[in-house]
C-alpha positions in Angstrom: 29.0 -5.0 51.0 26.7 -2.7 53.0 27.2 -2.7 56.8 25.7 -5.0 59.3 24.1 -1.7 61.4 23.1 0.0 58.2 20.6 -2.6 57.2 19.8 -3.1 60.7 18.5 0.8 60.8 15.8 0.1 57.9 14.5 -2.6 59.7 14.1 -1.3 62.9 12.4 2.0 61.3 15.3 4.5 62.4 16.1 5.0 58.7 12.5 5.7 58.1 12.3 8.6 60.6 15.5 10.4 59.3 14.9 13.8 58.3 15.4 13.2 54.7 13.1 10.5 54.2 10.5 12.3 56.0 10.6 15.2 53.4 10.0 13.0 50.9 6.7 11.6 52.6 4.2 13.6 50.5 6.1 12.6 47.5 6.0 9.1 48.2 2.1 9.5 49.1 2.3 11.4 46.2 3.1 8.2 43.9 1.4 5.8 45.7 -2.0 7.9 44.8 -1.2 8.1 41.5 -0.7 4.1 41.5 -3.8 3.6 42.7 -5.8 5.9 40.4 -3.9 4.1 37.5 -4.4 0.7 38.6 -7.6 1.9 39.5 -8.7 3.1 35.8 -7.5 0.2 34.1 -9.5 -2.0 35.6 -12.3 0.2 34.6 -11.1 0.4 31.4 -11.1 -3.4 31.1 -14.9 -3.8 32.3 -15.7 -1.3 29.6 -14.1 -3.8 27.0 -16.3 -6.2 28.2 -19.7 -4.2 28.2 -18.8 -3.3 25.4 -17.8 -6.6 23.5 -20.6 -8.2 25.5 -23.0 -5.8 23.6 -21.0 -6.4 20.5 -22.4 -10.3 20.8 -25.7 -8.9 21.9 -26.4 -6.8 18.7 -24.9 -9.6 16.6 -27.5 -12.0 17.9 -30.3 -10.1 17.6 -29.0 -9.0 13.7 -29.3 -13.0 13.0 -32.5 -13.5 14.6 -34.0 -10.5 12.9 -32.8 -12.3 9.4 -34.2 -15.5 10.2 -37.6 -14.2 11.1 -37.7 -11.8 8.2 -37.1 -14.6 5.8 -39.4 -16.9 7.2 -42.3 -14.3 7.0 -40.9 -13.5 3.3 -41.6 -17.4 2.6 -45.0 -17.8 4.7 -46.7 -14.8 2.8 -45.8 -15.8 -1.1 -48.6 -16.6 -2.7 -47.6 -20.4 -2.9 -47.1 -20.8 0.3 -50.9 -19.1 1.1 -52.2 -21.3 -1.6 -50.9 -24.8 0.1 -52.2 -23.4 3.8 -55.3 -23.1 2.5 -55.9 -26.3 0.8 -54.6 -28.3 3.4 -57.1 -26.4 6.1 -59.8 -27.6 3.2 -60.5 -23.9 2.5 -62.6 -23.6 -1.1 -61.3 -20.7 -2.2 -58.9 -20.9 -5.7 -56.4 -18.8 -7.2 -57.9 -16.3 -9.7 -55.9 -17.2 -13.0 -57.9 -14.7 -15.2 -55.8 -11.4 -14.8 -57.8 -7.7 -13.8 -59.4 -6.4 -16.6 -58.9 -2.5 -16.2 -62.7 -1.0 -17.3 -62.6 2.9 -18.6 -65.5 4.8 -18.5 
């Protein structure tokens, strides 16, 4: 069991300003820097996992809307699909059943 005046000299400080612990000071400073700077990049590392995942969703989203607007201007421009906007807006003009007839000269 460690003695009663022993324990009592780390908590008043007396241990603390021994000549041995005092060497070790930049040490100490040393390691506590290099906790910070590692605690300090992981967070930094973990917001980075978010941008990035964030713009993961981004890109992922836009992909889907790009689809769905390409394939709704793929179905408003057949030729069907002109055809039935025009008759209902009581246009006269018909589709042209006859094909081109290719003239040479």
């Amino acid at each position: 069991m460690a003695d009663a005046h022993d324990i009592q000299s780390w908590l008043n400080g007396d241990r603390l300003r021994s000549k041995k612990i005092r060497e070790l000071y930049p040490l100490i400073g040393l390691i506590v820097g290099l906790l910070f700077l590692y605690i300090l990049i992981g967070y930094q590392s973990v917001k980075q996992q978010h941008r990035l995942t964030d713009t993961k969703k981004e890109m992922l989203d836009a992909k889907f809307r790009y689809m769905t607007v390409s394939a709704q201007l793929t179905n408003t421009t057949r030729q069907s699909q002109i055809l039935e906007a025009l008759q209902a807006n009581g246009s006269e003009l018909k589709e042209n059943r006859v094909p081109p007839v290719k003239i040479y000269e």
